[in-house]
C-alpha positions as CSV (number, residue, x, y, z in Angstrom):
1,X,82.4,67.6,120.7
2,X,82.3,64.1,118.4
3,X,85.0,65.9,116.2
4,X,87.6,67.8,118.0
5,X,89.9,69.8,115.6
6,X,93.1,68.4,115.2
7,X,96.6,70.2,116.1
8,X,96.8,73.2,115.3
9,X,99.9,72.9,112.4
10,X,100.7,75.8,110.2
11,X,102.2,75.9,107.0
12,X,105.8,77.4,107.0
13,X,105.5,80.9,105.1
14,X,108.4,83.1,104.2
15,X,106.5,86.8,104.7
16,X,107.0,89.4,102.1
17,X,104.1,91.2,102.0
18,X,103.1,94.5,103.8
19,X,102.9,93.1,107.0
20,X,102.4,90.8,108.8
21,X,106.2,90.1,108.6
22,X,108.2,87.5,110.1
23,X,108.0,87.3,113.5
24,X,111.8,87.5,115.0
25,X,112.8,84.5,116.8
26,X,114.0,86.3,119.7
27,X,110.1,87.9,119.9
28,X,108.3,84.2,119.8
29,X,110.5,83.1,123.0
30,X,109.8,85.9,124.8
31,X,105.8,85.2,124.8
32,X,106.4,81.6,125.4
33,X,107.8,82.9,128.9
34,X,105.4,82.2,132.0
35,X,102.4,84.8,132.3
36,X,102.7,87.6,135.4
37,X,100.1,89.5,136.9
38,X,99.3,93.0,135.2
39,X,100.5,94.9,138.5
40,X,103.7,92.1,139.7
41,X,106.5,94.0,140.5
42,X,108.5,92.0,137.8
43,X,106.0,92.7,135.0
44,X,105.7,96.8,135.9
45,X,109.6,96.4,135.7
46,X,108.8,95.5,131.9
47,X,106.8,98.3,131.6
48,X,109.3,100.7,132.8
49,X,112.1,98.9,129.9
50,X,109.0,99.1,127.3
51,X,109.0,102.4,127.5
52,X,112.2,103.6,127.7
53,X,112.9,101.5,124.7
54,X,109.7,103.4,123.2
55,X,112.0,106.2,123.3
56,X,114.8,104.9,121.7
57,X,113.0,103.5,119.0
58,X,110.2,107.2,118.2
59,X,113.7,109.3,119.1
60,X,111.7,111.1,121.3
61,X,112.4,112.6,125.0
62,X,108.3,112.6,125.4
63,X,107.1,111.4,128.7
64,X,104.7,109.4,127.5
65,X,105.6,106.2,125.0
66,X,103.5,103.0,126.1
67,X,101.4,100.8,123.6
68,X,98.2,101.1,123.0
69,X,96.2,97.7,123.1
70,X,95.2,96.6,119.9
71,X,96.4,96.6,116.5
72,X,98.1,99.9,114.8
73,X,94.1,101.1,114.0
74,X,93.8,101.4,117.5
75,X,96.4,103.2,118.2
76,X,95.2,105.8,115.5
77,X,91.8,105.2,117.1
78,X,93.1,106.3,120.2
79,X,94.6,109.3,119.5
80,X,91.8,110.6,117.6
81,X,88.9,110.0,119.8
82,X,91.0,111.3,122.7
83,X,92.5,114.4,120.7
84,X,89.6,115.4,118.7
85,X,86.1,117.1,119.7
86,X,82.7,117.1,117.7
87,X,83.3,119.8,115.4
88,X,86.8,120.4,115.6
89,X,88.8,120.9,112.2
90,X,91.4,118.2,110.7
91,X,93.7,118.6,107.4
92,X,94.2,114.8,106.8
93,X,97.3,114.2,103.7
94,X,95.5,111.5,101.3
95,X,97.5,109.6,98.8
96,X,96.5,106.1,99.5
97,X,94.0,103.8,101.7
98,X,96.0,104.7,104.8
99,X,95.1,108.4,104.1
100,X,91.2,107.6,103.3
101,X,91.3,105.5,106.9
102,X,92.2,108.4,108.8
103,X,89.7,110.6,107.0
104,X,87.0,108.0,108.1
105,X,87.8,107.7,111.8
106,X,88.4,111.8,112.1
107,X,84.7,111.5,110.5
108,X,83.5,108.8,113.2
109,X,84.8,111.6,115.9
110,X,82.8,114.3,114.2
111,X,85.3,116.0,113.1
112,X,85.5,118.6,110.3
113,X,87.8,116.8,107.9
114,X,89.6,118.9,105.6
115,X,91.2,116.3,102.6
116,X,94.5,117.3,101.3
117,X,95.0,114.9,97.8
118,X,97.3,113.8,96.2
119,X,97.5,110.9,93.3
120,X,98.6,107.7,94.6
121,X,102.5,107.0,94.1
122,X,102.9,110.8,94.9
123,X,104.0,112.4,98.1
124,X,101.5,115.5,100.1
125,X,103.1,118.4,99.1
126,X,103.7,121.5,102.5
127,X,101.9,124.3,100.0
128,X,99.2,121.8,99.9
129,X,98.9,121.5,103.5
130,X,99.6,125.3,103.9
131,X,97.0,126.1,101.5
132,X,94.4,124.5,104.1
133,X,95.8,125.1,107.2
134,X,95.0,129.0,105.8
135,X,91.3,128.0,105.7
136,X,90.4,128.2,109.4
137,X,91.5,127.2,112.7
138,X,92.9,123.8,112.7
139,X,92.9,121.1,115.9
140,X,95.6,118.3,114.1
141,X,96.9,117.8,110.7
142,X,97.3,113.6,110.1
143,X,99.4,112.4,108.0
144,X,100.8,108.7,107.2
145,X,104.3,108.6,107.2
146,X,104.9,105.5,105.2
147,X,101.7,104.7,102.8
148,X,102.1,100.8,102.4
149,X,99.0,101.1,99.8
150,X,101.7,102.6,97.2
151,X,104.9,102.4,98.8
152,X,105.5,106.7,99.4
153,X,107.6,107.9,102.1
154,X,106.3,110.8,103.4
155,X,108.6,113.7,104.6
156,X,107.0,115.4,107.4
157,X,109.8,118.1,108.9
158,X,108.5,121.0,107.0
159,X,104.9,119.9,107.6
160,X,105.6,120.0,111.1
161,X,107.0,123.4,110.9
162,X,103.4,124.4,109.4
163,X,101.3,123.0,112.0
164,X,103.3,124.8,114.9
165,X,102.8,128.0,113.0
166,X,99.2,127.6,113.2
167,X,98.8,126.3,116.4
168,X,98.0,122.5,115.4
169,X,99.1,119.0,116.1
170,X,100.4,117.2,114.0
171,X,100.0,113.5,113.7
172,X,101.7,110.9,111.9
173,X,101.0,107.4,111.2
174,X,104.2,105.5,111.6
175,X,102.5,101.8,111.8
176,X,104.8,100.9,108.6
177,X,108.2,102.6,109.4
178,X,108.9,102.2,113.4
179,X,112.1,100.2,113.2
180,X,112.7,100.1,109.8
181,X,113.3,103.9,108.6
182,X,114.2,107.1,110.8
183,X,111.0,108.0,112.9
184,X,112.4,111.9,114.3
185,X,109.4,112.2,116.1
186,X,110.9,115.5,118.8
187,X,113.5,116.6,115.7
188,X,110.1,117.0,113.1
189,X,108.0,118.3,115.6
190,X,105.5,115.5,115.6
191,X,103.5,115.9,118.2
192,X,101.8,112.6,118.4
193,X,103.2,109.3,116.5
194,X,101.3,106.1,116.2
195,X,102.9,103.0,115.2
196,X,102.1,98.7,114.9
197,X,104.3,95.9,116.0
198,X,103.6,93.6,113.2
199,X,105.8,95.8,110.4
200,X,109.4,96.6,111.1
201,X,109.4,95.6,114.3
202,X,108.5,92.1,113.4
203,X,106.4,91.2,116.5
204,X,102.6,89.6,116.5
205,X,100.0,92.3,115.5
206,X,98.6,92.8,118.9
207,X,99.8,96.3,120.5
208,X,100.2,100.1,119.2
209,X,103.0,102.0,120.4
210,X,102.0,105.4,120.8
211,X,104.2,108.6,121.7
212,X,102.7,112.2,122.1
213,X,104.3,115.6,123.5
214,X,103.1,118.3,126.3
215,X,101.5,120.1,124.1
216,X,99.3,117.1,123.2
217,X,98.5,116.1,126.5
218,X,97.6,119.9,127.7
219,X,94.8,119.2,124.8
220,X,93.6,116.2,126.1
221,X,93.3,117.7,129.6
222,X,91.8,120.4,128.3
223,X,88.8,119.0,126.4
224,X,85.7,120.5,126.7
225,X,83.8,117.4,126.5
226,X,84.0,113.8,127.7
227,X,86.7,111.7,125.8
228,X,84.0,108.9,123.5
229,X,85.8,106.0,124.2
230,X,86.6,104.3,127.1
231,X,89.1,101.9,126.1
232,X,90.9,103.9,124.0
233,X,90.8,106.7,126.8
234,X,94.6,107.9,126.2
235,X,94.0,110.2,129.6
236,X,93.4,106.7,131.5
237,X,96.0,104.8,129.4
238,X,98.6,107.3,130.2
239,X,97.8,106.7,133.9
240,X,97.8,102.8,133.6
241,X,101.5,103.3,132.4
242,X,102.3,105.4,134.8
243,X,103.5,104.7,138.7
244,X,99.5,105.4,139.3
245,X,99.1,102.1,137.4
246,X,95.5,103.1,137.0
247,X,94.0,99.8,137.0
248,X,92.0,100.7,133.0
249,X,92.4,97.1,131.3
250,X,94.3,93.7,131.7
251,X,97.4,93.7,130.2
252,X,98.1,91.3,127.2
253,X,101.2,90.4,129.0
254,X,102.7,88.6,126.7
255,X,102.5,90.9,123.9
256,X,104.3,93.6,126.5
257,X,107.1,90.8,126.4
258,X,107.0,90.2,122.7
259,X,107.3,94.4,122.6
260,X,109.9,94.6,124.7
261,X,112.1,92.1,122.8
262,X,111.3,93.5,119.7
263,X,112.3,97.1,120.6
264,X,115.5,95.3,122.4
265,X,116.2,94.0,119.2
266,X,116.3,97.3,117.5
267,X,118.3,99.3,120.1
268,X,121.1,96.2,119.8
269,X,121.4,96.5,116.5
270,X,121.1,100.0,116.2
271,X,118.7,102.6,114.8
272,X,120.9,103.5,111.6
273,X,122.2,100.2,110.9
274,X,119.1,99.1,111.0
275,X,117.7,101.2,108.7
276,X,120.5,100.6,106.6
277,X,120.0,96.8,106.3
278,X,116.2,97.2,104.9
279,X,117.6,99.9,102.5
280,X,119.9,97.5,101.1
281,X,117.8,94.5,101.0
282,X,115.4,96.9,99.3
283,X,117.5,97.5,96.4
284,X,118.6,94.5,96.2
285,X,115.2,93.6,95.4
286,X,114.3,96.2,93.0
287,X,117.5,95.7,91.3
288,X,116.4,92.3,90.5
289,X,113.2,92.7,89.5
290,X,114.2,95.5,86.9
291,X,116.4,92.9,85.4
292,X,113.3,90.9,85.1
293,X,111.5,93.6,83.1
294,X,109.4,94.3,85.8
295,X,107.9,98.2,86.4
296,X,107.3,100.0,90.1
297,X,104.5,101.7,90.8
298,X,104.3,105.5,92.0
299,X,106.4,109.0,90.2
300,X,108.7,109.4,93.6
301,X,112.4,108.0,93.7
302,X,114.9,107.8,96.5
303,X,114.2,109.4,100.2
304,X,110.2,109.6,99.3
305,X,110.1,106.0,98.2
306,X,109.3,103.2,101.3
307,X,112.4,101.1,101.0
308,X,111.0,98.4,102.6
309,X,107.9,98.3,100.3
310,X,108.2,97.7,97.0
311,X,105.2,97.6,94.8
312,X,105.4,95.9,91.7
313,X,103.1,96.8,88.4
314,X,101.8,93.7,87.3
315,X,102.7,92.5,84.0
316,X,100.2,92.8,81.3
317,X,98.0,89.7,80.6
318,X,99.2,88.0,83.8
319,X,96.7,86.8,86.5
320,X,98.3,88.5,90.1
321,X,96.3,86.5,91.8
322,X,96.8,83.0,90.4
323,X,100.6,84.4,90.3
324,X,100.7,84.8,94.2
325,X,98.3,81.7,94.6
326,X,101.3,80.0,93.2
327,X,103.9,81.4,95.4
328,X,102.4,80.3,98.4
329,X,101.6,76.8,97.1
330,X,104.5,76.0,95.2
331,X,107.3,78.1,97.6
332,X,105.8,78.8,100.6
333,X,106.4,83.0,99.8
334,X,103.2,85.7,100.4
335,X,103.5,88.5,98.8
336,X,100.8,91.4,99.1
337,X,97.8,92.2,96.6
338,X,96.7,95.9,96.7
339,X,93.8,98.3,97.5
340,X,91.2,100.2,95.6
341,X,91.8,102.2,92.5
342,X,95.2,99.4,92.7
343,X,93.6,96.4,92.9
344,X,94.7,94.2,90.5
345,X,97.5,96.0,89.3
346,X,100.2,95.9,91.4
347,X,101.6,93.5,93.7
348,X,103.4,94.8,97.3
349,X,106.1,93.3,98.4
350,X,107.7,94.0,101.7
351,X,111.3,93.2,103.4
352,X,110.9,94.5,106.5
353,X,112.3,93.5,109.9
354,X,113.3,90.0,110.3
355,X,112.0,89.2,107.0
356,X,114.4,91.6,105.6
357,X,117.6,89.3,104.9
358,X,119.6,88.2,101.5
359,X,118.4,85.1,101.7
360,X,114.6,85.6,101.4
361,X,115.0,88.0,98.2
362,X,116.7,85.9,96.6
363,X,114.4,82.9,97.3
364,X,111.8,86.1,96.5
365,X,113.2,86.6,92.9
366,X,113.9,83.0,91.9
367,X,110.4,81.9,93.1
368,X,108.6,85.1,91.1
369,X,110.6,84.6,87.7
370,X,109.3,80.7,87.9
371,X,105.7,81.8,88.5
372,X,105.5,84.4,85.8
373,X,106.9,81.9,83.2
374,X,104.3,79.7,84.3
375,X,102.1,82.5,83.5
376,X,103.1,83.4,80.5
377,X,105.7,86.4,81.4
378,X,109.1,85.8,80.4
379,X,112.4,87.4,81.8
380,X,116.3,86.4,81.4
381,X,116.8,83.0,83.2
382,X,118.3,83.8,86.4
383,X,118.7,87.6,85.6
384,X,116.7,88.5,89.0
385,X,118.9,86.7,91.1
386,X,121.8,87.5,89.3
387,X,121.0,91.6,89.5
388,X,120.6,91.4,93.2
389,X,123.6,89.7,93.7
390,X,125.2,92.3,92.2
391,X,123.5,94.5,93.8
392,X,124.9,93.5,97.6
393,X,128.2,92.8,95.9
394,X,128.2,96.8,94.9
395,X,126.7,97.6,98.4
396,X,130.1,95.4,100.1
397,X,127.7,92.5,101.1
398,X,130.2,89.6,100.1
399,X,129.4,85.8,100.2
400,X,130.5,84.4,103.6
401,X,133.4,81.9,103.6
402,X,131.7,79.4,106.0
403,X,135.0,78.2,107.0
404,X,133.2,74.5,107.1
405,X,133.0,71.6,104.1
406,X,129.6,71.4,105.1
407,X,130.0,67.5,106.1
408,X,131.7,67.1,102.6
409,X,135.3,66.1,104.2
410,X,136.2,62.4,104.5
411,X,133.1,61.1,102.7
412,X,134.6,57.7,100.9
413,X,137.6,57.8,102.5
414,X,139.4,55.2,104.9
């Protein structure tokens, strides 16, 4: 080539959209670690730790917990096309793009796809589901558990009680809340939960977790008729994570590394103090945007809200794109734009995982109240910043006495 590309040098970013978050630090050095073969002793070792952390992390006793290779989509992918024969009937919960994915890909498998809808910013009611699990005999109700499209947090415990009374499955999208908010997958009766790496977690998109029960897999050994997919064959994945180690793919190695560190990560810091920092970090953020005189998007409050999404109605007469143009330009922030009937009316913005830290909102509000002046929306000088403070002060999140003078000590004097 006369013109080789030149290194390869990002721009630093400071994440805050809907994913892809921040990747942890910890994460990032544990791919830069020398490649192993798929079937080394040391890397199946990894496995093993994968999933048993797997566990931890979907609080689940299910045998099988492995990733799925591929983004989250595969992972849902997967669990369809394995799960689901021509003809077979699925309620699939629709309040956002999330919902309207997993219609499509139950369609792709031939399924019968039952919608259940609600508006967007609303959670799927259980009469809803009832109502059409009543209609016929049901293979799997989907649901998403977190749609990042409008920022609902769906509650799925009475769900699940519906779908064992009718002899379904029920599976839920998790992609958005593994590692960030409680995922009970054997307490709710999930029987299969999907997830992605690149959300809480904070991990490189790359891998699926993927957990499913007994009941599950006596479905997928029961089929009728060969499983579509070959690659995302959960019957020969199992077996590749299995002491078989069914020889189905190459591993992306370090991705399984970057996994384990990630769910590591979690487990040290602890599953409800964890989900405790990106509640407070979320409110944080929402306090200070309400004292910019900004609006959220969506009717539901409290437990139904994501607290690690927050979308944000843009202001009338304000550009959002030119507004998050801005941010990246001008402060190095992303923040998220939205989908479909939302395009161009709200703005996402996400504090999830490693991303999720005082710092970064703050930096988040300051940078936003500079842009919207610039666009014409004006808001109390400071009063972002200001309100989240106040916010982590309320919540017992005091500034840290550094204990240092920061170099300050001795400067001029002799």
């Amino acid at each position: 080539m006369a013109d080789l590309p030149g290194d390869l040098l990002p721009g630093l970013r400071i994440l805050l959209g809907p994913g892809p978050t921040m990747a942890d630090p910890r994460v990032l050095r544990a791919m830069a670690t020398p490649l192993l073969g798929q079937f080394d002793p040391e890397f199946t070792a990894v496995m093993n730790e994968v999933m048993d952390l797997l566990r931890v992390v979907f609080q689940t006793q299910n045998e099988r917990a492995f990733p799925v290779p591929g983004t989250g989509r595969a992972g849902l992918e997967a669990a369809m096309v394995s799960l689901l024969e021509p003809g077979d009937r699925i309620v699939v919960g629709e309040c956002g793009r999330f919902g309207l994915l997993m219609m499509e890909i139950a369609e792709r498998c031939d399924a019968q796809v039952v919608p259940v809808r609600a508006e967007w910013g609303r959670i799927i009611e259980p009469d809803a589901i009832a109502k059409a699990l009543s209609g016929g005999r049901t293979r799997m109700v989907a649901m998403i558990h977190g749609e990042t499209s409008t920022g609902v947090l769906q509650p799925l415990e009475e769900i699940g009680r519906l779908a064992r009374a009718h002899g379904a499955l029920l599976m839920a999208d998790a992609v958005v809340t593994l590692g960030g908010s409680e995922v009970a997958t054997d307490r709710w009766g999930v029987d299969v939960t999907v997830a992605g790496t690149q959300k809480c977690l904070s991990c490189p998109s790359g891998l699926a977790p993927i957990t499913y029960n007994a009941h599950a897999e006596a479905v997928l050994e029961k089929r009728a008729s060969r499983i579509r997919s070959n690659y995302l064959d959960l019957l020969q994945l199992q077996r590749y994570w299995s002491p078989a180690r069914y020889n189905h793919h190459t591993a992306p190695t370090s991705m399984v590394f970057g996994l384990r560190e990630a769910l590591r990560a979690v487990a040290v810091e602890g599953l409800e103090a964890r989900f405790e920092r990106h509640r407070l970090h979320g409110a944080a953020l929402r306090a200070g945007l309400a004292a910019m005189g900004l609006s959220l998007f969506g009717a539901e409050s409290g437990e139904r809200r994501l607290p690690f999404i927050t979308p944000v109605m843009v202001p009338a007469g304000v550009d959002e794109l030119a507004v998050r143009r801005r941010l990246v330009e001008e402060f190095g922030i992303e923040i998220g734009a939205a989908f479909g009937q939302l395009q161009g009316k709200i703005w996402r913005i996400g504090t999830m995982g490693y991303s999720a830290r005082r710092q970064n909102v703050l930096l988040c509000l300051a940078a936003l109240e500079s842009v919207l002046r610039v666009e014409g929306f004006d808001s109390p000088a400071g009063g972002g910043v200001s309100a989240a403070r106040a916010s982590y002060a309320k919540a017992g999140l005091a500034d840290t006495d550094m204990g240092d003078s920061l170099g300050a000590r001795g400067i001029g004097s002799y």
